[in-house]
N, CA, C and O atoms as CSV, one atom per row, in Angstrom:
chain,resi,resn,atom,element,x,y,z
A,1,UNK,N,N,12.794,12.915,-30.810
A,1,UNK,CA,C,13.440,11.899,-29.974
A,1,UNK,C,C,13.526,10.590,-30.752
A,1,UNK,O,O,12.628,10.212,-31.504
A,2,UNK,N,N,14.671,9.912,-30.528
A,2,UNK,CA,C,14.591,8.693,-31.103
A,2,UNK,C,C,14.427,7.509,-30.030
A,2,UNK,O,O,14.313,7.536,-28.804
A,3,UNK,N,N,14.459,6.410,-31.003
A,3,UNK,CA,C,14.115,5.488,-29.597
A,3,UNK,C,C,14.912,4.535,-28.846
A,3,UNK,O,O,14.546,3.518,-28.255
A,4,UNK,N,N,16.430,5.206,-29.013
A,4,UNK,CA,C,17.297,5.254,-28.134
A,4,UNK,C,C,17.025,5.879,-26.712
A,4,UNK,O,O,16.979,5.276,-25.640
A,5,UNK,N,N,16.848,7.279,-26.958
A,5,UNK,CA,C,16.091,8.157,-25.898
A,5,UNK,C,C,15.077,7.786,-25.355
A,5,UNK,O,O,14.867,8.194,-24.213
A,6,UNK,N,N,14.187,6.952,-25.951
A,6,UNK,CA,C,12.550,6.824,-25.655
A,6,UNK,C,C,12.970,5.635,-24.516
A,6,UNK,O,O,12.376,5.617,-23.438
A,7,UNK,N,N,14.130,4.550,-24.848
A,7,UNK,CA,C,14.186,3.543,-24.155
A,7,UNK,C,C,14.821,4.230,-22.580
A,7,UNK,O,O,14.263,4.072,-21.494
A,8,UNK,N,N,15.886,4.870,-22.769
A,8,UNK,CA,C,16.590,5.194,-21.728
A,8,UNK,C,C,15.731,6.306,-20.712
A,8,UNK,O,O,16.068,6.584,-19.561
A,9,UNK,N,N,14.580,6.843,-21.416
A,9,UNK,CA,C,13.495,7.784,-20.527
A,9,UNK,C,C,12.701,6.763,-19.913
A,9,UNK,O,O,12.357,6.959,-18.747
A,10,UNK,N,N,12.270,5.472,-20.617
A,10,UNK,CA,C,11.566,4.638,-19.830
A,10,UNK,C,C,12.328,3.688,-19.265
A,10,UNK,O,O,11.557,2.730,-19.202
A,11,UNK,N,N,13.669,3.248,-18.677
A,11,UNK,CA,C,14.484,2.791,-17.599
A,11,UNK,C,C,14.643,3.343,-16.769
A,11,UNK,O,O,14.869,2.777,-15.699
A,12,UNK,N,N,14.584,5.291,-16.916
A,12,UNK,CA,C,15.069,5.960,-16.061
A,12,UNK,C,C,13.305,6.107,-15.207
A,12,UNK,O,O,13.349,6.144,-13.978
A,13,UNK,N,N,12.067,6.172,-15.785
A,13,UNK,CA,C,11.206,5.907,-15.636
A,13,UNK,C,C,10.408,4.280,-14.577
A,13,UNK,O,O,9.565,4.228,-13.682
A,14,UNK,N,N,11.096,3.384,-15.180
A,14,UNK,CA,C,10.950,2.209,-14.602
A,14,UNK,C,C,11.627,1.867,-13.168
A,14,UNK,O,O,11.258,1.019,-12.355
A,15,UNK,N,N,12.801,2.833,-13.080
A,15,UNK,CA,C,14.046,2.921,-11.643
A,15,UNK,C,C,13.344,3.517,-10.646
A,15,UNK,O,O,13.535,3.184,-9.476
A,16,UNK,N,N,12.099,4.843,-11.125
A,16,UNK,CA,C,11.622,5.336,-10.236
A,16,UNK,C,C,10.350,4.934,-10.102
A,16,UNK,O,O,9.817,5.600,-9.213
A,17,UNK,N,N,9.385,3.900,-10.728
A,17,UNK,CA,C,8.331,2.987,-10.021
A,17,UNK,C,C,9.131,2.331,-9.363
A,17,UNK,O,O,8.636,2.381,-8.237
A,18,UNK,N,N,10.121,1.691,-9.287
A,18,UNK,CA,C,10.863,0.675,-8.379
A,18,UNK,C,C,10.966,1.011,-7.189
A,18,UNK,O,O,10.812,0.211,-6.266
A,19,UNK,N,N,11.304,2.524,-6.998
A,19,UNK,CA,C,11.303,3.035,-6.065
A,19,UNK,C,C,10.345,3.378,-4.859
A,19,UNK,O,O,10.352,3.407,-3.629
A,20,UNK,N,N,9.348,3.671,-6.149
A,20,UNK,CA,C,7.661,4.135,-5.431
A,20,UNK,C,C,7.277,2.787,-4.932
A,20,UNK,O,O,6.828,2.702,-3.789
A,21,UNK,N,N,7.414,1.669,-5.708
A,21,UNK,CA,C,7.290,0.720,-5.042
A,21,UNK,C,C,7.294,0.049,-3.917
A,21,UNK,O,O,6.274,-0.382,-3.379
A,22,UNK,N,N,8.577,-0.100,-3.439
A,22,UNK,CA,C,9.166,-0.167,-2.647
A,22,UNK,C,C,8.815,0.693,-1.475
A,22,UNK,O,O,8.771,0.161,-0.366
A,23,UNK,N,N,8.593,1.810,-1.590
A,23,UNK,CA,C,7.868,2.849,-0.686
A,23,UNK,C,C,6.517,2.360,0.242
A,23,UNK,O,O,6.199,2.400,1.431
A,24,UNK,N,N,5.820,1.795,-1.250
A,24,UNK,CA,C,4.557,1.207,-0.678
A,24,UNK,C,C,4.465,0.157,0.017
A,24,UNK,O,O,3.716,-0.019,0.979
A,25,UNK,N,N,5.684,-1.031,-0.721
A,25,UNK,CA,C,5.845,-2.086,0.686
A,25,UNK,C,C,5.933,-1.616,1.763
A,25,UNK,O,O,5.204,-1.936,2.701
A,26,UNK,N,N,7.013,-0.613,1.824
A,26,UNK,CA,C,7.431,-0.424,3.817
A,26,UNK,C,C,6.048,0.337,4.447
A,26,UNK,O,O,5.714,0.301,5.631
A,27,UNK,N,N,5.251,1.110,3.230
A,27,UNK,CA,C,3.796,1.417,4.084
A,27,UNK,C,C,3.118,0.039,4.575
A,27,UNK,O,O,2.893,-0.293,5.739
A,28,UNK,N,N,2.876,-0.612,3.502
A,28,UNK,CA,C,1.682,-1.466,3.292
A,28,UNK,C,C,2.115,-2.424,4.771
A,28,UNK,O,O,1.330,-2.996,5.526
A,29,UNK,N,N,3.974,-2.347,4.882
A,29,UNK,CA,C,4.181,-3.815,6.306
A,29,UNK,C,C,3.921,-2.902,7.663
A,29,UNK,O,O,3.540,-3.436,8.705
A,30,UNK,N,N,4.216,-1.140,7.534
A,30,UNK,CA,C,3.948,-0.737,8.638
A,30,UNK,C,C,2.724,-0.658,9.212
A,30,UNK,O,O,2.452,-0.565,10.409
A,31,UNK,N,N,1.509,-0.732,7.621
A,31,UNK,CA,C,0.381,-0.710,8.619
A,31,UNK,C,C,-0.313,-1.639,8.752
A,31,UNK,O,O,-1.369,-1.529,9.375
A,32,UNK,N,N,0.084,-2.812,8.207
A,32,UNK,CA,C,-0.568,-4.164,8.794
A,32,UNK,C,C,0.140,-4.619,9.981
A,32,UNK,O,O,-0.234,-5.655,10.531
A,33,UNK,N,N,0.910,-4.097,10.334
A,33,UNK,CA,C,1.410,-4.032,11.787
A,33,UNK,C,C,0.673,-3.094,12.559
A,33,UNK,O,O,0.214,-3.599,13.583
A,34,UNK,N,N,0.362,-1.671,12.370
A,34,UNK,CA,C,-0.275,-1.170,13.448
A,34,UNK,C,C,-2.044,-1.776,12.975
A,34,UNK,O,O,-2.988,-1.069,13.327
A,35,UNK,N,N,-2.216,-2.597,12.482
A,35,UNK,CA,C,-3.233,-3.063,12.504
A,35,UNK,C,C,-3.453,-4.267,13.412
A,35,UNK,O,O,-4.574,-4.463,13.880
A,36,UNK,N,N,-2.519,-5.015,13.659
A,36,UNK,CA,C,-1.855,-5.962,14.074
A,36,UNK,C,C,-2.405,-5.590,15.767
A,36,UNK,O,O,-3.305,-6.086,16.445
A,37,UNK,N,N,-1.534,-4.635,16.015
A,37,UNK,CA,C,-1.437,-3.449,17.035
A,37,UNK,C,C,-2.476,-3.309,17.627
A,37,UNK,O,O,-2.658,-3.777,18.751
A,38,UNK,N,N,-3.338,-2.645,16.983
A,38,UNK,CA,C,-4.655,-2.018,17.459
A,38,UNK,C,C,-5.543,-3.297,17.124
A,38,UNK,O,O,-6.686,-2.847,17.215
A,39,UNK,N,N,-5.632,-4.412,16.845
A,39,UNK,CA,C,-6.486,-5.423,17.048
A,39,UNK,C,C,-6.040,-6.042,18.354
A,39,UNK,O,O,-7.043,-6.516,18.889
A,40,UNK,N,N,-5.003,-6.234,19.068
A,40,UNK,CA,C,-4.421,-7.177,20.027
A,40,UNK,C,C,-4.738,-6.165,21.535
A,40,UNK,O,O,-4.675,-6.544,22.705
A,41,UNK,N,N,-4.987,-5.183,21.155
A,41,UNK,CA,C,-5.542,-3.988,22.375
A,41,UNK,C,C,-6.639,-4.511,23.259
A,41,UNK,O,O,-7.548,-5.049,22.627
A,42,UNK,N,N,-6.774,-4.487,24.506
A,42,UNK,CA,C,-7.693,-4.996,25.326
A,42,UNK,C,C,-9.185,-4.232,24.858
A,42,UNK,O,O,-10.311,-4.683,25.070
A,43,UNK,N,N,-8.905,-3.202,24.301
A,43,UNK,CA,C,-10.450,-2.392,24.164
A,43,UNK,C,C,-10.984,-3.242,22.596
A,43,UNK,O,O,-12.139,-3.067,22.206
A,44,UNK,N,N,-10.271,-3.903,22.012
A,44,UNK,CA,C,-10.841,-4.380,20.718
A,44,UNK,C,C,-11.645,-5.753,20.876
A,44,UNK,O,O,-12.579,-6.249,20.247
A,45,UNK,N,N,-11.012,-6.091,21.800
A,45,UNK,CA,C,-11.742,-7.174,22.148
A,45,UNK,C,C,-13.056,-7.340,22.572
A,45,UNK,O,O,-13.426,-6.416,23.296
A,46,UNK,N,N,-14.092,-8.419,22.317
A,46,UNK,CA,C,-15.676,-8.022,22.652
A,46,UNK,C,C,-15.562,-8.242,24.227
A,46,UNK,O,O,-14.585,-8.822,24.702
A,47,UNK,N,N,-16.486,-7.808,24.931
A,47,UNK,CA,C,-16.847,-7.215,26.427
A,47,UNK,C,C,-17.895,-7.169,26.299
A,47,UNK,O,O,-18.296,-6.655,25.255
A,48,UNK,N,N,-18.978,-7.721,27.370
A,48,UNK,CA,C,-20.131,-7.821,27.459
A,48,UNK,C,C,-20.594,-6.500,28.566
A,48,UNK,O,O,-21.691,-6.200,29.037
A,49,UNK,N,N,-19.270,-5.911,28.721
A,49,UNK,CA,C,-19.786,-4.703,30.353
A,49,UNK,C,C,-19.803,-3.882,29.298
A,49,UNK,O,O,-19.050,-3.915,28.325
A,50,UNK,N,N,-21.107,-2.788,29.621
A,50,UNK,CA,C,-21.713,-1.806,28.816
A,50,UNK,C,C,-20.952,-0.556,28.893
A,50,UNK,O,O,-21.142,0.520,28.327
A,51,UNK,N,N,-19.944,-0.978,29.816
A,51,UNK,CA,C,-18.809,0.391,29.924
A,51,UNK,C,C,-17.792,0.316,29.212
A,51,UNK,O,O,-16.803,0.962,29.560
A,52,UNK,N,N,-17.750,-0.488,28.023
A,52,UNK,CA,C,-16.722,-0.669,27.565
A,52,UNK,C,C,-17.237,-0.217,25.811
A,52,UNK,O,O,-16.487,0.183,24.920
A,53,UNK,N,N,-18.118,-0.351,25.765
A,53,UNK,CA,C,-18.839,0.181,23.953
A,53,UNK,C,C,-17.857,1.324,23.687
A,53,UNK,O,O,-17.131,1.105,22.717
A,54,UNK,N,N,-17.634,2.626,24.385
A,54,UNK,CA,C,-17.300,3.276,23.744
A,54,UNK,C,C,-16.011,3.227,23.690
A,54,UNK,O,O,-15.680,4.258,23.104
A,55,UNK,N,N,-14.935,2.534,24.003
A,55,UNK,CA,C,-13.608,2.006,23.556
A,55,UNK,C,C,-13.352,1.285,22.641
A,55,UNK,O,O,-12.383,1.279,21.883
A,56,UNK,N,N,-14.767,0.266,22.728
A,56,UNK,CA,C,-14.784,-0.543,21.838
A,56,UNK,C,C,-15.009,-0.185,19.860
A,56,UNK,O,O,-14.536,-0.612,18.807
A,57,UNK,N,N,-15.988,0.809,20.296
A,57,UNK,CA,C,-16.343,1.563,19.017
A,57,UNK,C,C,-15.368,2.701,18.438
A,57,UNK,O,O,-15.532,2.992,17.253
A,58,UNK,N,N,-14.501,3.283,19.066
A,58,UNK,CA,C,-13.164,3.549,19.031
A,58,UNK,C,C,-12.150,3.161,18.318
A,58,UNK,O,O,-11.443,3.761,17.508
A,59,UNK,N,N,-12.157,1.708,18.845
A,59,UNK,CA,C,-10.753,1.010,18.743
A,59,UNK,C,C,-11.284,0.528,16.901
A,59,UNK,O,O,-10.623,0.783,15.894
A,60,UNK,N,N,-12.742,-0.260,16.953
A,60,UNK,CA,C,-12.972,-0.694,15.476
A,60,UNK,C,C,-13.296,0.502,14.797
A,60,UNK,O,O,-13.572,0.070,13.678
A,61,UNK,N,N,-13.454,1.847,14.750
A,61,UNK,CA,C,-13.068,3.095,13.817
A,61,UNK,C,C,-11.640,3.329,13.460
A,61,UNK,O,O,-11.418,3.679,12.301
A,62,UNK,N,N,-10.228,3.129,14.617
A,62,UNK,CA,C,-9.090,3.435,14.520
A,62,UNK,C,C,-9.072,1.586,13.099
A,62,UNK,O,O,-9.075,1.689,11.872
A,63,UNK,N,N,-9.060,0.618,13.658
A,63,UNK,CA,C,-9.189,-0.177,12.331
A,63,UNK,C,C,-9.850,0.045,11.283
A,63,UNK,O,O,-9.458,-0.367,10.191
A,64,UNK,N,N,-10.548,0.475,11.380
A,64,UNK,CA,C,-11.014,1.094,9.760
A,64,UNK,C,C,-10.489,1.773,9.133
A,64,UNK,O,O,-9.977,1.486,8.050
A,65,UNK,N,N,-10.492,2.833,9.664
A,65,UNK,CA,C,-9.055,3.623,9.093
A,65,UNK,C,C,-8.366,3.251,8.547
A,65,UNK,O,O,-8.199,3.459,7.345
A,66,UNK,N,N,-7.284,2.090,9.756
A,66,UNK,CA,C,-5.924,1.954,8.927
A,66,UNK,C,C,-5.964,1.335,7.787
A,66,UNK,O,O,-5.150,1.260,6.867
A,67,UNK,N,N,-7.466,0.704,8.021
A,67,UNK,CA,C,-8.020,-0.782,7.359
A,67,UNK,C,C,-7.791,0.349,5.712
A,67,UNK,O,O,-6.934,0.131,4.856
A,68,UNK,N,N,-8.561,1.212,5.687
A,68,UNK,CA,C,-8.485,2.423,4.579
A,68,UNK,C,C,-7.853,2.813,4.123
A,68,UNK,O,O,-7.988,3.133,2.942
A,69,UNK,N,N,-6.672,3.031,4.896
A,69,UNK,CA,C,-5.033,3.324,4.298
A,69,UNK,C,C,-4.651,2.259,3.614
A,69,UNK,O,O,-4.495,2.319,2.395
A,70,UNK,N,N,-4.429,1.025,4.391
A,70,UNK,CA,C,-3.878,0.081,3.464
A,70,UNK,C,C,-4.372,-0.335,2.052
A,70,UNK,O,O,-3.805,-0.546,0.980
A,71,UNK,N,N,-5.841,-0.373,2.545
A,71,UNK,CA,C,-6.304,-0.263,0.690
A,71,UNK,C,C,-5.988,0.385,-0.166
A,71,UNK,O,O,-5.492,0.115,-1.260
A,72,UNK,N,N,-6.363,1.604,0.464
A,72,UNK,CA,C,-5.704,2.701,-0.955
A,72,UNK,C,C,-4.133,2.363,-1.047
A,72,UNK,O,O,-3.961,1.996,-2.209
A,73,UNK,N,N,-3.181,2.328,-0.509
A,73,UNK,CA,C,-1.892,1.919,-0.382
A,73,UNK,C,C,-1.714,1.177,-1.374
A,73,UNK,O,O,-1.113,1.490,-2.401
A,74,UNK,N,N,-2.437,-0.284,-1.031
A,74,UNK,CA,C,-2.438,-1.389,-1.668
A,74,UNK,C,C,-2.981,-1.371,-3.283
A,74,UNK,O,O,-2.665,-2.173,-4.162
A,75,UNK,N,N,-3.789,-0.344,-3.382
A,75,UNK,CA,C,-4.044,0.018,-4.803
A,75,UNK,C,C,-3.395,0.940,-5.710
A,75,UNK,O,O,-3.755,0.809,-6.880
A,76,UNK,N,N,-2.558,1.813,-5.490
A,76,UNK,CA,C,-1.630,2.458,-5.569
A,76,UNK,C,C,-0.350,1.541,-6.016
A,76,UNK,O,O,0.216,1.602,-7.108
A,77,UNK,N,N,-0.121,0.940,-5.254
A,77,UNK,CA,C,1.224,0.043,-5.219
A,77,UNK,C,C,0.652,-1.044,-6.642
A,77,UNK,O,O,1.351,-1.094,-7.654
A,78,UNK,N,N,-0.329,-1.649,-6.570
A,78,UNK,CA,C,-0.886,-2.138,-8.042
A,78,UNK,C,C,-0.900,-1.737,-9.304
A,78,UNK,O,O,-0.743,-2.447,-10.297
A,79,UNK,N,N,-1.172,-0.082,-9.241
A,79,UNK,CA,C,-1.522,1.095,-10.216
A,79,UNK,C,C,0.493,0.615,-10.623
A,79,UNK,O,O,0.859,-0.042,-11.598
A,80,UNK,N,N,1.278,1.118,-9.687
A,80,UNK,CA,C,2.342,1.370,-10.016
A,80,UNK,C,C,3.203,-0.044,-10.534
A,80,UNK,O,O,4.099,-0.155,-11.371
A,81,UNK,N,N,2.844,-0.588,-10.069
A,81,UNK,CA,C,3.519,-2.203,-10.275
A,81,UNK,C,C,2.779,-2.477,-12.065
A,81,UNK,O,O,3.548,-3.247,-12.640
A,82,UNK,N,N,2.006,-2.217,-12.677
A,82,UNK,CA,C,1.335,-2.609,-14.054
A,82,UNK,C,C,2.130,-1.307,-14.710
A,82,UNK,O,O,2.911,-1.390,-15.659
A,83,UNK,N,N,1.791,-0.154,-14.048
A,83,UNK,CA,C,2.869,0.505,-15.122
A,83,UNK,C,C,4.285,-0.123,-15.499
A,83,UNK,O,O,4.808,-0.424,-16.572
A,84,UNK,N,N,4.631,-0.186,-14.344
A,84,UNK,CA,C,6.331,-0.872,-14.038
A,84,UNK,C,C,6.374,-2.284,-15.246
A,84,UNK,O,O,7.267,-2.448,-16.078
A,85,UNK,N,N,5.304,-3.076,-15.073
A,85,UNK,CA,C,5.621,-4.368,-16.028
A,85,UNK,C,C,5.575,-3.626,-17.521
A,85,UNK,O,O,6.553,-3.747,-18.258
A,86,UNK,N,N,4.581,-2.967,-17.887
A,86,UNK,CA,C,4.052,-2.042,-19.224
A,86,UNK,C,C,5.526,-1.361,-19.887
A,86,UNK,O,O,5.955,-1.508,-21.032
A,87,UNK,N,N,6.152,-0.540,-18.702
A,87,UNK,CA,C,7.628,-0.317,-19.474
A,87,UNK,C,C,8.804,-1.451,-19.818
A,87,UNK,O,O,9.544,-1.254,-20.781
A,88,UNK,N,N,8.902,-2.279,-19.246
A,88,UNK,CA,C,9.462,-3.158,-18.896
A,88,UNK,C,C,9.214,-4.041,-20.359
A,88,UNK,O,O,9.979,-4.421,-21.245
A,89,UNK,N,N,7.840,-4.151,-20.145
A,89,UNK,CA,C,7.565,-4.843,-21.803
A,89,UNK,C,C,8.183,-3.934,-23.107
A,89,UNK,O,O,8.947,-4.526,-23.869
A,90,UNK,N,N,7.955,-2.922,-23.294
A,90,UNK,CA,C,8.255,-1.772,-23.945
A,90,UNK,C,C,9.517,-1.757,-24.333
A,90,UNK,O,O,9.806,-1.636,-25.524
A,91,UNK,N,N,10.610,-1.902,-23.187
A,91,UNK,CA,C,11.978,-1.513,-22.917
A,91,UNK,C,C,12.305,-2.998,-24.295
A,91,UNK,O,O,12.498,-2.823,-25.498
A,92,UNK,N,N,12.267,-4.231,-23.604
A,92,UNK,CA,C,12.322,-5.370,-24.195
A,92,UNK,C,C,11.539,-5.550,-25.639
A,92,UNK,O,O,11.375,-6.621,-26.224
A,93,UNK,N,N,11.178,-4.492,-25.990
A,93,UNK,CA,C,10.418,-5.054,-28.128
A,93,UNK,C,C,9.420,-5.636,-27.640
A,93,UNK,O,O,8.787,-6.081,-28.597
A,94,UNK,N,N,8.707,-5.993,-26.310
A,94,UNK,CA,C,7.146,-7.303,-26.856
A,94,UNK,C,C,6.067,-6.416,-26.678
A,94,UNK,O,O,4.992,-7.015,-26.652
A,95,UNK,N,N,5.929,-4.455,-26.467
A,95,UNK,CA,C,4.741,-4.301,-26.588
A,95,UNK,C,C,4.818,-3.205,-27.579
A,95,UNK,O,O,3.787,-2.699,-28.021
């Protein structure tokens, strides 16, 4: 391969982190919205009536969760965004 080829494998390469990218935004806004969501829920809220713990302990497991998704999401989308600059440098002669 020459590095004609090498460049045009890593544009065609760089089009599809753009993509993955992008993927991860529309995760990362959908679930800080249902995070959004499930915090504004009457059961998330503190309650001093003892009948309410187990909604309550519920509702802050369902946030953890999402809380979990978005991280990994959010790290993922990082992973892919440094590759993305790495070709990008590459493509352009500075690495």
């Amino acid at each position: 391969m020459n590095t004609t080829e090498n460049i045009e494998a890593l544009k065609l390469r760089r089009k599809v982190l753009g993509a993955r990218i992008q993927d991860f935004e529309k995760k990362i806004k959908h679930l800080t919205g249902e995070i959004a969501d499930e915090k504004a829920k009457p059961a998330f809220k503190t309650s001093k009536d003892p009948r309410h713990g187990k909604f309550q302990d519920m509702a802050r497991r369902n946030v953890a969760k999402l809380q979990e998704k978005l991280d990994e999401i959010t790290e993922l989308r990082a992973k892919a965004l440094k590759e993305l600059n790495r070709c990008s440098l590459v493509i352009k002669g500075q690495a």
